[in-house]
Short mmCIF file of the C-alpha atoms (twelve columns), coordinates in Angstrom:
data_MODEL
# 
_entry.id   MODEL 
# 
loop_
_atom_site.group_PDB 
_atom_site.id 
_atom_site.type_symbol 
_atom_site.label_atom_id 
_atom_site.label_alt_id 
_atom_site.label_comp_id 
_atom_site.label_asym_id 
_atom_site.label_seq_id 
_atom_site.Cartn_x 
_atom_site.Cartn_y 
_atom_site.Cartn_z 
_atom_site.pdbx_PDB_model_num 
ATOM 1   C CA . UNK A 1   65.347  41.061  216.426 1 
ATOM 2   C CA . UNK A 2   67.106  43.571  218.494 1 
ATOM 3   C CA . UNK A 3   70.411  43.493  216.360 1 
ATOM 4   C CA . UNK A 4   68.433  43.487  213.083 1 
ATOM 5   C CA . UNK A 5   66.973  47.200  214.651 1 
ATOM 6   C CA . UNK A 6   70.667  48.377  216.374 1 
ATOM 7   C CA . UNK A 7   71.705  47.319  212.535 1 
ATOM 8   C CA . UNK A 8   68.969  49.899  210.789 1 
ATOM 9   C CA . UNK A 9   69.770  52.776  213.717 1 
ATOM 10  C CA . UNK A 10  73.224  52.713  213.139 1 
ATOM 11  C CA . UNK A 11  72.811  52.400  209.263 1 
ATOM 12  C CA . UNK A 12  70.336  55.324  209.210 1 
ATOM 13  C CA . UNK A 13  72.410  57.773  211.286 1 
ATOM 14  C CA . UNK A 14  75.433  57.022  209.018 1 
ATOM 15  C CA . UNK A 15  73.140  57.852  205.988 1 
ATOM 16  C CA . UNK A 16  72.001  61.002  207.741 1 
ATOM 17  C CA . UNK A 17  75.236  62.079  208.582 1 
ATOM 18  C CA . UNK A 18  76.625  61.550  205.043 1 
ATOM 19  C CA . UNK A 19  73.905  63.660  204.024 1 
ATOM 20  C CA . UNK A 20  74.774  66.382  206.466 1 
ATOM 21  C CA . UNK A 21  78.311  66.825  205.767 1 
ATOM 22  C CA . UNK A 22  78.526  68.183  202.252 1 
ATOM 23  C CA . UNK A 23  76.039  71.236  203.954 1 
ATOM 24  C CA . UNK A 24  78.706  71.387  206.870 1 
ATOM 25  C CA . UNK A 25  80.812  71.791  204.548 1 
ATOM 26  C CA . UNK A 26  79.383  74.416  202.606 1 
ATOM 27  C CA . UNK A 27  78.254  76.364  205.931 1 
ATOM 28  C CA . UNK A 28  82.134  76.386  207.044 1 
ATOM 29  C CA . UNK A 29  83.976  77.243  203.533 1 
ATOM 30  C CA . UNK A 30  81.252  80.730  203.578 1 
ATOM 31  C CA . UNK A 31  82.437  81.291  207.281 1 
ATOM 32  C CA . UNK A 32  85.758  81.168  206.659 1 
ATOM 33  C CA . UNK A 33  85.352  83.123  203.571 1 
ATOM 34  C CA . UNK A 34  83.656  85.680  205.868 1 
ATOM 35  C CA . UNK A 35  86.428  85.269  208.008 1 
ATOM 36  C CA . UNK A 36  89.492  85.829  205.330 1 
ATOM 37  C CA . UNK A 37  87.693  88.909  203.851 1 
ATOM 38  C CA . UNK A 38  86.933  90.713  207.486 1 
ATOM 39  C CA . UNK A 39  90.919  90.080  208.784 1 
ATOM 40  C CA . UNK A 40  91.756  91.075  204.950 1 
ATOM 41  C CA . UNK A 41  90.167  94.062  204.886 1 
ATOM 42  C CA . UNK A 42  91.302  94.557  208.546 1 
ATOM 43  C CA . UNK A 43  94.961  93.975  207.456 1 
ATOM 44  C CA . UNK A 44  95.029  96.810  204.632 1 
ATOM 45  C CA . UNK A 45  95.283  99.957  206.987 1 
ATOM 46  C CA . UNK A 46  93.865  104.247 206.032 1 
ATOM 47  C CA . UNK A 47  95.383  107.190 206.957 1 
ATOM 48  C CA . UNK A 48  94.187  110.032 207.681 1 
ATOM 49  C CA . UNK A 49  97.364  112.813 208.306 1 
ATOM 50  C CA . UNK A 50  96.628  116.543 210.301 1 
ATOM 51  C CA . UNK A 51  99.759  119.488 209.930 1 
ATOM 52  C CA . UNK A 52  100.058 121.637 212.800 1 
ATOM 53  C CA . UNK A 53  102.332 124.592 211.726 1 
ATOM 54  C CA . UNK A 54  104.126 127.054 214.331 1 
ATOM 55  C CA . UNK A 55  105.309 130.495 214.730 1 
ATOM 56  C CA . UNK A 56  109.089 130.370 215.108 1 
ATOM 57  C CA . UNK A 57  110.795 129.386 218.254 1 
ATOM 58  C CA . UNK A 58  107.242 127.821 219.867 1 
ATOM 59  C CA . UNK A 59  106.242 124.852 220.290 1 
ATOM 60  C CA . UNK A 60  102.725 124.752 222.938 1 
ATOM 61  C CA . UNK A 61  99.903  124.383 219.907 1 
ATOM 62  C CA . UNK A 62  97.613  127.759 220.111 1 
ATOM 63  C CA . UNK A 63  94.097  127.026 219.183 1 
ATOM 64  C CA . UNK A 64  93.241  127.645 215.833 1 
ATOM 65  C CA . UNK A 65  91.913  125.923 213.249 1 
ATOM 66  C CA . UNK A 66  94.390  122.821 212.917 1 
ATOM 67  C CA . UNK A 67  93.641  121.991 216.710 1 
ATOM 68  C CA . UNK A 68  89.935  121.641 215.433 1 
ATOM 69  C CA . UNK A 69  90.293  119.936 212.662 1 
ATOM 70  C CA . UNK A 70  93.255  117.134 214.772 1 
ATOM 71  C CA . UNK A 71  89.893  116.870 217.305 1 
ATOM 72  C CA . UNK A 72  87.246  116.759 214.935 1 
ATOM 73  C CA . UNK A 73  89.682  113.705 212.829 1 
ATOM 74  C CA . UNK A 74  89.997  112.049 216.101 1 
ATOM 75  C CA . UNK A 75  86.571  112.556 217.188 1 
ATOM 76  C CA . UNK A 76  85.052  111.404 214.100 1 
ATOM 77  C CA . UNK A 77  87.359  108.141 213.618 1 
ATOM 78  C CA . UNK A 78  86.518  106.883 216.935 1 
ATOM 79  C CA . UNK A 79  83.152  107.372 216.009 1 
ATOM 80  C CA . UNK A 80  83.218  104.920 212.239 1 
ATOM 81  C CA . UNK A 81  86.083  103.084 213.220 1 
ATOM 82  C CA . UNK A 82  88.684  101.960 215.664 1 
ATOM 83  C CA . UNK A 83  92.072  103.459 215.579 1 
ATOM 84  C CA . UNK A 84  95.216  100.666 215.325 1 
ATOM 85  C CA . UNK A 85  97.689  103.822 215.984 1 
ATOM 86  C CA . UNK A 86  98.403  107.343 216.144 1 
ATOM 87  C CA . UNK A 87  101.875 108.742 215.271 1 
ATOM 88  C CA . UNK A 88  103.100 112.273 215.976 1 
ATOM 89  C CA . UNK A 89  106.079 113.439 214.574 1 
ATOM 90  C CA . UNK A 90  107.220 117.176 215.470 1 
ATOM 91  C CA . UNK A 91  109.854 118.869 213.122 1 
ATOM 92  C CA . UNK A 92  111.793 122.194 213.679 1 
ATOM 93  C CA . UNK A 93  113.685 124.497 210.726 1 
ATOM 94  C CA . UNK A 94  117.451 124.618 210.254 1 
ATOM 95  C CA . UNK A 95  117.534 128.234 211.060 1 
ATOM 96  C CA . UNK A 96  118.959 128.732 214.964 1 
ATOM 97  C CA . UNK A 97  121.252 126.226 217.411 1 
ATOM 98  C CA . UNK A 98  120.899 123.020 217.129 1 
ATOM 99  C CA . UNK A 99  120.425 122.095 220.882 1 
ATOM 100 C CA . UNK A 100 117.000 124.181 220.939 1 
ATOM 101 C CA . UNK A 101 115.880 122.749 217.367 1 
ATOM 102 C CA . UNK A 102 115.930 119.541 219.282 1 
ATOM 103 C CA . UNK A 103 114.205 120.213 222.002 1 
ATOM 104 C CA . UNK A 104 111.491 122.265 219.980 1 
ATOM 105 C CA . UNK A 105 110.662 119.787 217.183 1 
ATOM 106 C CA . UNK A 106 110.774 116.942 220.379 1 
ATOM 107 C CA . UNK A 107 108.360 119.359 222.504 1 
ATOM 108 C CA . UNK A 108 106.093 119.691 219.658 1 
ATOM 109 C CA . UNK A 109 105.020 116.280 219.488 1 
ATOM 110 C CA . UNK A 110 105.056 115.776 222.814 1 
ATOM 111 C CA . UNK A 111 102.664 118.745 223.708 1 
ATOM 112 C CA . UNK A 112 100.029 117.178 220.598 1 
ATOM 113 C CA . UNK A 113 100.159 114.155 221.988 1 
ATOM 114 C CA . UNK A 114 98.958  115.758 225.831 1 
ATOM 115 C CA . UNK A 115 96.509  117.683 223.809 1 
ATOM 116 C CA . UNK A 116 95.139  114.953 222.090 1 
ATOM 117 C CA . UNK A 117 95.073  112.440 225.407 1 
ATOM 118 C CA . UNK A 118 93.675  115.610 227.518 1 
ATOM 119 C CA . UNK A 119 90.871  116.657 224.742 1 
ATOM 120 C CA . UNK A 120 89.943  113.821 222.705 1 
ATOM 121 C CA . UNK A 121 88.793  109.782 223.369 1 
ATOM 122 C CA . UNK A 122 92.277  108.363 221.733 1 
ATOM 123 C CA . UNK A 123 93.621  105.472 223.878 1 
ATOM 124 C CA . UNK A 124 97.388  107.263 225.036 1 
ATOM 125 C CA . UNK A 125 98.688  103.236 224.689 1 
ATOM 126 C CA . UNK A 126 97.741  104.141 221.035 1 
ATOM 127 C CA . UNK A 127 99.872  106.988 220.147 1 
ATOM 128 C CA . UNK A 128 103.443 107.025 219.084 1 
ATOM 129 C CA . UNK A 129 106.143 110.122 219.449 1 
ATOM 130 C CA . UNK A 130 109.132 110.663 217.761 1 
ATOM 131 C CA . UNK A 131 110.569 113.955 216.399 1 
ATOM 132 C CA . UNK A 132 112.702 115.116 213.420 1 
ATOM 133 C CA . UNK A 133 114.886 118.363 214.424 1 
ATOM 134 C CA . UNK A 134 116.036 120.824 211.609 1 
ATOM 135 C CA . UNK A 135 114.260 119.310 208.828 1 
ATOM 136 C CA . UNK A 136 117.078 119.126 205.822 1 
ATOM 137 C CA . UNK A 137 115.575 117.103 203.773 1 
ATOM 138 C CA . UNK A 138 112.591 119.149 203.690 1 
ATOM 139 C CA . UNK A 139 114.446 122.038 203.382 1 
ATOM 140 C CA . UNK A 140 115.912 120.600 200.270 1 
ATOM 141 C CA . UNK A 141 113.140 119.709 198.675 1 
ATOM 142 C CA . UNK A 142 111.430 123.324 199.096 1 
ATOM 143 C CA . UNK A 143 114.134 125.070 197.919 1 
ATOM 144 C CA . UNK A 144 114.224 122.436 194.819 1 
ATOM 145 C CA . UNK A 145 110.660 123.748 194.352 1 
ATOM 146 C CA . UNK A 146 111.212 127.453 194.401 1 
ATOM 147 C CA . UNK A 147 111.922 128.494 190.948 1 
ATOM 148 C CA . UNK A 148 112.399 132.262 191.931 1 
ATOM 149 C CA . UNK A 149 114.242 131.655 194.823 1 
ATOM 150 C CA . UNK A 150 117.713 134.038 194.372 1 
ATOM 151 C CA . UNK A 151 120.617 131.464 194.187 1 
ATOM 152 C CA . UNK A 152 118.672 128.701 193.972 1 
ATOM 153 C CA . UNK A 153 121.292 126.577 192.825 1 
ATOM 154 C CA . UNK A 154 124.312 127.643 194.756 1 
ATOM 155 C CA . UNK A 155 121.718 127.131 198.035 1 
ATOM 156 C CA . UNK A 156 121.313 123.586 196.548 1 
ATOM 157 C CA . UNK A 157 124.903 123.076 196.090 1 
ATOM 158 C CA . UNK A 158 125.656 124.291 199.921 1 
ATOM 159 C CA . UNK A 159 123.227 121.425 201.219 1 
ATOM 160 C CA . UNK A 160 124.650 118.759 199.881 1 
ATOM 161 C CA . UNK A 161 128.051 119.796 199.653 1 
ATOM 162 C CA . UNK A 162 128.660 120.834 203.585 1 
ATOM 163 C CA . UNK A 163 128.035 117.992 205.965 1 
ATOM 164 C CA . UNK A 164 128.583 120.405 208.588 1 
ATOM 165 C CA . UNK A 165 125.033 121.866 209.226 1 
ATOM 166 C CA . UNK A 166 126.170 124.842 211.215 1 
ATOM 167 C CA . UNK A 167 128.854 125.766 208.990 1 
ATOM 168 C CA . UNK A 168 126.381 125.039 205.676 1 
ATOM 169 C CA . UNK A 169 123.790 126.989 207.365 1 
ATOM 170 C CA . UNK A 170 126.608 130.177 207.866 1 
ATOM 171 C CA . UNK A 171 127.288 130.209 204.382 1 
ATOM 172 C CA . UNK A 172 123.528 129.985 203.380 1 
ATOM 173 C CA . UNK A 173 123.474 133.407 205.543 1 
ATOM 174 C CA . UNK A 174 126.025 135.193 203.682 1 
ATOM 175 C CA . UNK A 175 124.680 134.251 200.016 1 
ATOM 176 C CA . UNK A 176 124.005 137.002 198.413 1 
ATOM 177 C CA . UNK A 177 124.538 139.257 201.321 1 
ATOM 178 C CA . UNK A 178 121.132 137.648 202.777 1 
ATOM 179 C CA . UNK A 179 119.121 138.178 200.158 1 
ATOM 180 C CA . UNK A 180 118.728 133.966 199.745 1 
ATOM 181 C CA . UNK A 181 118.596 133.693 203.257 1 
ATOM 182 C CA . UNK A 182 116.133 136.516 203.698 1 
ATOM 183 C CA . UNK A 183 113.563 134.458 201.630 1 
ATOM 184 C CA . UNK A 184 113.999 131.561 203.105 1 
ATOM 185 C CA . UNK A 185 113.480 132.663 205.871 1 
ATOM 186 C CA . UNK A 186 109.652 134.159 204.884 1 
ATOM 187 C CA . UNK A 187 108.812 131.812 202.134 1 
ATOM 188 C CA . UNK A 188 110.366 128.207 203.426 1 
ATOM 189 C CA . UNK A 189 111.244 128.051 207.397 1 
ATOM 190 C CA . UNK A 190 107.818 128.700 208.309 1 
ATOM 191 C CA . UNK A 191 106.243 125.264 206.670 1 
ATOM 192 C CA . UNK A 192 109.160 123.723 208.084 1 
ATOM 193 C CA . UNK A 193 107.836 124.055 211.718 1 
ATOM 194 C CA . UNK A 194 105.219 121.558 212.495 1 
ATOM 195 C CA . UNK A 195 103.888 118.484 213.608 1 
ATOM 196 C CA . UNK A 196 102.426 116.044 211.521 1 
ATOM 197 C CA . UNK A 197 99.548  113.630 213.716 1 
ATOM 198 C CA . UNK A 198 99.201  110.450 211.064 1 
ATOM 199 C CA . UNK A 199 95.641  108.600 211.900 1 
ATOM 200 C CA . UNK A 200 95.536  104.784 211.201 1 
ATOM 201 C CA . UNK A 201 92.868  102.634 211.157 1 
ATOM 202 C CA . UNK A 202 91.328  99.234  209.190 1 
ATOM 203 C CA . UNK A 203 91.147  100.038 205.328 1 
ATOM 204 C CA . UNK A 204 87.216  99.781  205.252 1 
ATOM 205 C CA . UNK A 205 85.227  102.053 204.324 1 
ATOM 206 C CA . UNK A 206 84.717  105.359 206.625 1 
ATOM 207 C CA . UNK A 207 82.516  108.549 205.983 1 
ATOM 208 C CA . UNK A 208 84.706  111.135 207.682 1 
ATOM 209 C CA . UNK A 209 83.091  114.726 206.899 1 
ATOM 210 C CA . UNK A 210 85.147  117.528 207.402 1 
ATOM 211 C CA . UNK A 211 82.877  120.459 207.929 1 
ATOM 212 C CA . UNK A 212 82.630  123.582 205.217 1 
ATOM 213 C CA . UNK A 213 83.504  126.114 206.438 1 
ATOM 214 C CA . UNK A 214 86.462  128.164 205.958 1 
ATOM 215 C CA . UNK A 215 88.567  128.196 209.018 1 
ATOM 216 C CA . UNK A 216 88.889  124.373 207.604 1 
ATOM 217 C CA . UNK A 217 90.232  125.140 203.789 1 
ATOM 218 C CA . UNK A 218 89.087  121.497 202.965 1 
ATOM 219 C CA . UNK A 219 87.391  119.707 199.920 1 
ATOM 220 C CA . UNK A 220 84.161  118.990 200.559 1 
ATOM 221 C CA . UNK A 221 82.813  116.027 202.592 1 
ATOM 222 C CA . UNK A 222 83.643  112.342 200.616 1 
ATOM 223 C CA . UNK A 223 83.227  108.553 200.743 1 
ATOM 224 C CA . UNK A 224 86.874  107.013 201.175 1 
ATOM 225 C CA . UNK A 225 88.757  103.767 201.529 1 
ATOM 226 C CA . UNK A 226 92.248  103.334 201.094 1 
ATOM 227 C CA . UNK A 227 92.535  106.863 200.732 1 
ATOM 228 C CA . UNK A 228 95.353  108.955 202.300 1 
ATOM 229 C CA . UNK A 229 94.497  112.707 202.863 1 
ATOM 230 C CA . UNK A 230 96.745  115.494 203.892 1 
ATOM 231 C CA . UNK A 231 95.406  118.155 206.089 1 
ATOM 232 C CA . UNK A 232 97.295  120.969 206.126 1 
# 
């Protein structure tokens, strides 16, 4: 009698158990589904970048209306998101020695990344520094873009041509009799001088709103994912 019931227990919590796995089952393929699309969405990374521009030969960032918009970025992030990292990258101009290009374009991102870890919430483990003295490559590519710039193409041909940056950047002074270098001078050197502060974070969706006003020169606020933005 007792091994004819042990027999029906054991037969019934097989059956039940049969009938419960096909709903484990389920229940685990939708968690892992939930799972995969979280850590996918987690793996495609945003960016938002900020510019900071500077007057020639500094590199301490004056308050103006970049440093607002690099706190109201970081403020507003840490708000939606999390940050994964922060990258600062200071440049300098060709114009002037090389030894203090170095040091300013290295100073530059040096002194954002003390602003930001003095004025804002970003973690300082977070942020990255690296700099990018006498920006030639960008140089090139603004001259490329000037189409009334006097001697364009002989200032073209002087880049590439003389590996020498000191002597390429004497010769660029005596095109002309200054007149090139004159313009560059006004028109490109100044956009050379920055830092650019590059935002990262998991490619989900984030309302960021970048107030209107016009100290800011920005489009108006907007929905983005996966959407890169240059602030200027």
């Amino acid at each position: 009698m007792m091994h004819a019931a042990n027999c029906f227990l054991t037969h019934l919590t097989s059956t039940f158990l049969d009938a419960l796995r096909p709903k484990c089952a389920v229940v685990a393929l939708v968690c892992l589904s939930a799972w995969l699309g979280a850590n996918a969405q987690d793996a495609v990374e945003d960016e938002i970048t900020v510019v900071k521009r500077y007057q020639i030969g500094l590199s301490a960032p004056t308050e103006d209306a970049s440093m607002a918009r690099l706190r109201h970025v970081a403020d507003s992030l840490l708000t939606a998101t999390r940050l994964t990292s922060v990258t600062i990258e200071g440049y300098s101009s060709p114009d002037g020695p090389q030894d203090l290009n170095r040091r300013l374009a290295l100073n530059r991102s040096k002194r954002i990344r003390s602003y930001l870890v003095d004025n804002t919430a970003v973690p300082a483990a977070l942020i990255t520094v690296s700099s990018h003295p006498e920006d030639w490559e960008g140089f090139r590519a603004a001259v490329e873009a000037a189409d009334d710039m006097a001697d364009r193409d002989k200032v073209l041909a002087l880049i590439d041509d003389v590996s020498d940056r000191d002597a390429c950047e004497k010769e660029l002074r005596r095109l002309s009799g200054g007149l090139a270098w004159r313009q560059m001078a006004r028109d490109i050197f100044p956009s050379l001088r920055r830092t650019v502060v590059t935002f990262r974070f998991p490619g989900r969706a984030v309302e960021v709103v970048i107030p209107e006003d016009e100290s800011y020169s920005t489009p108006p606020p907007r929905q983005f994912a996966n959407y890169q933005r240059l602030i200027g």
